[in-house]
C-alpha positions, 0 to 999 in steps of 0.5 A, a space after each residue: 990358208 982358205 979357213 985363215 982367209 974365211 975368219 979374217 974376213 969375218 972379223 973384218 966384216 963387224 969393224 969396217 962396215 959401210 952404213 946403208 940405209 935401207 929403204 922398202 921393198 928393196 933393202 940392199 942393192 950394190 953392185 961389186 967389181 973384182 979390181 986390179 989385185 985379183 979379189 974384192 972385198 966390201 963390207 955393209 951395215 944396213 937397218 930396217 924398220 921392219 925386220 922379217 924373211 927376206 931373199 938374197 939373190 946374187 946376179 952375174 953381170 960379166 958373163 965374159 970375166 970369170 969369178 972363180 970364188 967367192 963367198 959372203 957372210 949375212 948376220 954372221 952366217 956363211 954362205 958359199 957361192 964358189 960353186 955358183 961362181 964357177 957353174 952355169 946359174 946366172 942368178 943366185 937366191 937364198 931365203 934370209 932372215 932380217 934384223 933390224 940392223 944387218 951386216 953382209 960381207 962379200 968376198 970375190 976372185 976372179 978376172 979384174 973387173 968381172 962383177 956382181 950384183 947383190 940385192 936383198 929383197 924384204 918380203 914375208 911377215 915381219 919378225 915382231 919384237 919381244 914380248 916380256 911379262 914381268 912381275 912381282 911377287 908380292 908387289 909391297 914388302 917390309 924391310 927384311 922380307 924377300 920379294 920374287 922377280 918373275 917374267 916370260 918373254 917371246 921372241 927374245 934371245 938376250 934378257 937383263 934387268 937393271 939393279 945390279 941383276 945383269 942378264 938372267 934366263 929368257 924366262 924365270 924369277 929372282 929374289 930380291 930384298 931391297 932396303 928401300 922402294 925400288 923400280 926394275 927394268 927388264 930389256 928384252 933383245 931379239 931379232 924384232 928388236 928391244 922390248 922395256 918393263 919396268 916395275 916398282 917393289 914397294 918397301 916400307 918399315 915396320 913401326 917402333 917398338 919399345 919395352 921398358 921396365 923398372 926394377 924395382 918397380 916402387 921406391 921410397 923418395 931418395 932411392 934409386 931405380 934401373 929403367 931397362 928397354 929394348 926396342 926393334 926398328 928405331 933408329 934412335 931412342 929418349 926417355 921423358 
């Protein structure tokens, strides 16, 4: 029962969020009642500017309405609080790690009315965002040829480049033979945020080429001829 009540709660926190803005030092501060039915359940989104470590810390209010369980959820993480609840700690503290958009879901049984203070603290160094090389090799190619897409990233956990290529490993290369000049945009996602590059692969076309012959070469006036041609990078063809 306990497993199906921890699951529901965690696909309840990501579709009915309260958006909370968050503002410095002090990023999250509710205060949360346990109501008539026994329980409480509150979900949050909040954003900050600067992502980076952090402190969770969980006050008890009602020291004389018990909170026999309980339990939270911080970026999809689980933290169990049953044994805080139950035991003799009146504040609770655990190290975190902030996004720039943040989701926290608490769930409580206990005495109607008991209640809970949750504050995040920022503090630390900021989580920087990612940083993405992206090149090509070679930068100018003809019609026909391959060119090699290469990129590293830092701090990034999600990569993906536009034109058809979707989501590629957080480092590496990718072939590619456009049929024409073609930018590309790489995104880079992580706890820092989104990092953007984008490059321009040049195309051009080889110039026209054209053979042709007669056969025979030398006629006398009134006799006939075959002119014969081949040629390779033309779209069309006139002969004078």
């Amino acid at each position: 029962m306990l497993k199906k009540l921890v699951h529901l709660i965690a696909v309840l926190c990501f579709f009915i969020p309260c958006l909370v803005h968050a503002e410095d030092p002090i990023v999250f501060d509710q205060t949360l009642e346990i109501g008539s039915m026994h329980i409480n359940f509150s979900s949050h989104v909040f954003n900050v500017d600067n992502p980076g470590d952090a402190v969770l810390e969980i006050t008890k209010n009602t020291l004389d309405k018990n909170i026999n369980g309980g339990f939270l959820f911080f970026n999809r993480k689980f933290v169990p609080l049953r044994n805080f609840f139950t035991g003799d700690d009146i504040t609770f503290e655990k190290d975190i790690k902030l996004k720039s958009k943040n989701r926290i879901a608490v769930f409580l049984r206990g005495t109607p009315e008991a209640s809970i203070d949750v504050r995040i603290t920022k503090g630390g160094v900021p989580i920087p965002p990612p940083e993405v090389n992206f090149s090509a090799d070679p930068l100018s190619i003809t019609t026909g040829d391959l060119s090699a897409l290469i990129w590293s990233t830092a701090n990034a956990d999600n990569v993906s480049i536009d034109n058809g290529i979707g989501t590629v490993d957080v480092n590496g290369s990718f072939e590619v033979s456009p049929t024409e000049t073609t930018t590309y945009t790489m995104a880079a996602t992580g706890p820092g945020g989104t990092t953007t590059e984008s490059i321009t692969l040049t195309v051009s076309w080889l110039p026209p080429t054209v053979n042709i012959v007669a056969d025979p070469e030398t006629i006398e006036v009134g006799e006939s001829t075959t002119l014969s041609w081949s040629s390779e990078y033309a779209d069309n063809c006139v002969i004078e």
